[in-house]
C-alpha positions in Angstrom: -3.5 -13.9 -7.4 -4.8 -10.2 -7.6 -6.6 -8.3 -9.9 -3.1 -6.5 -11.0 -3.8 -3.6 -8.8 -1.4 -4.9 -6.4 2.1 -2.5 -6.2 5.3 -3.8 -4.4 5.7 -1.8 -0.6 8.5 -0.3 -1.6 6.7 2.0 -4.3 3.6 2.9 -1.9 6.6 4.8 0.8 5.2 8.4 0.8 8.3 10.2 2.7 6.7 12.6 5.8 7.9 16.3 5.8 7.7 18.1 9.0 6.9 22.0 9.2 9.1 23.8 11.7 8.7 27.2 12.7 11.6 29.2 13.7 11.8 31.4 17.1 13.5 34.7 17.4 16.7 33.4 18.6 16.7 31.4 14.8 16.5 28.4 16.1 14.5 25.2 15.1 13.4 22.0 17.5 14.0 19.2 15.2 12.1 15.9 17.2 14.3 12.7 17.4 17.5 14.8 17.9 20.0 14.8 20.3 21.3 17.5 22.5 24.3 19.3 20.4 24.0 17.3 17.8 25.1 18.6 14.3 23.8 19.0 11.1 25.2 20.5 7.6 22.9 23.1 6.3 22.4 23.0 2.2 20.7 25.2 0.2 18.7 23.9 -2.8 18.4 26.1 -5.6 14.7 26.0 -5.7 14.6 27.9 -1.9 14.3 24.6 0.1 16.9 23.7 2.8 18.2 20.2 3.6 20.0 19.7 6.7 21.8 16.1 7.1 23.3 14.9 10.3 27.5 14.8 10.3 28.7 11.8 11.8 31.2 12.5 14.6 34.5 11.1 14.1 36.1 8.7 16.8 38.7 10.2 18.7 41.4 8.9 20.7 41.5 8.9 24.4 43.9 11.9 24.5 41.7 13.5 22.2 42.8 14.9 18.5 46.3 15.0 19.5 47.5 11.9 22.1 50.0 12.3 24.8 53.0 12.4 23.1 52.4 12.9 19.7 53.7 16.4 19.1 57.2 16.0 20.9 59.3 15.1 17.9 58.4 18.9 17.1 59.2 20.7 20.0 62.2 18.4 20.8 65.2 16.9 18.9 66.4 17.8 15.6 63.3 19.5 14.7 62.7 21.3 17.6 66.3 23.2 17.1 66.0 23.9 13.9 62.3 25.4 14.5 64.5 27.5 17.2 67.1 28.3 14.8 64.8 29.7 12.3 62.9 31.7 14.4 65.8 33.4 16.0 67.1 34.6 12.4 64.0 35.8 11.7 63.8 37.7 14.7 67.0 39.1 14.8 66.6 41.5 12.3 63.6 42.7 14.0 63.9 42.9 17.8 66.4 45.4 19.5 67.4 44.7 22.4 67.0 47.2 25.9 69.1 50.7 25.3 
């Protein structure tokens, strides 16, 4: 046994801070980054600022939107009554040629 000086590892973690100096252009080099990789920006009341990386979200292969996926509102029922609607709404406002 020890002398009772002994402290659990989890108790001696001293978290590092890093200085960063900022260039005329505003910008920062952050080490252990990736290129175009981003991070939220928040402001502690105290003056200090915390930036935490956002997680990207995992897209679909066609991206936000997937092949297909927005026909039912530019075809159909909905798609007519989107036309409807806009033509009453423009007819009031539009003249035609004189």
């Amino acid at each position: 046994m020890g002398d009772g000086l002994e402290m659990p590892v989890k108790l001696l973690h001293i978290p590092t801070m890093q200085t960063l100096k900022v260039d005329t252009r505003k910008r920062v080099l952050l080490s252990g980054t990736k290129h175009g990789q981003v991070f939220a920006r928040h402001d502690n009341p105290d003056g200090s600022i915390v930036l935490v990386p956002v997680k990207v979200a995992d897209q679909t292969e066609g991206g936000l939107f997937p092949p297909g996926s927005l026909l039912k509102y530019f075809s159909g029922k909905l798609g007519r009554e989107r036309d409807e609607r806009d033509a009453s709404l423009l007819s009031g406002c539009v003249q035609g040629p004189e």
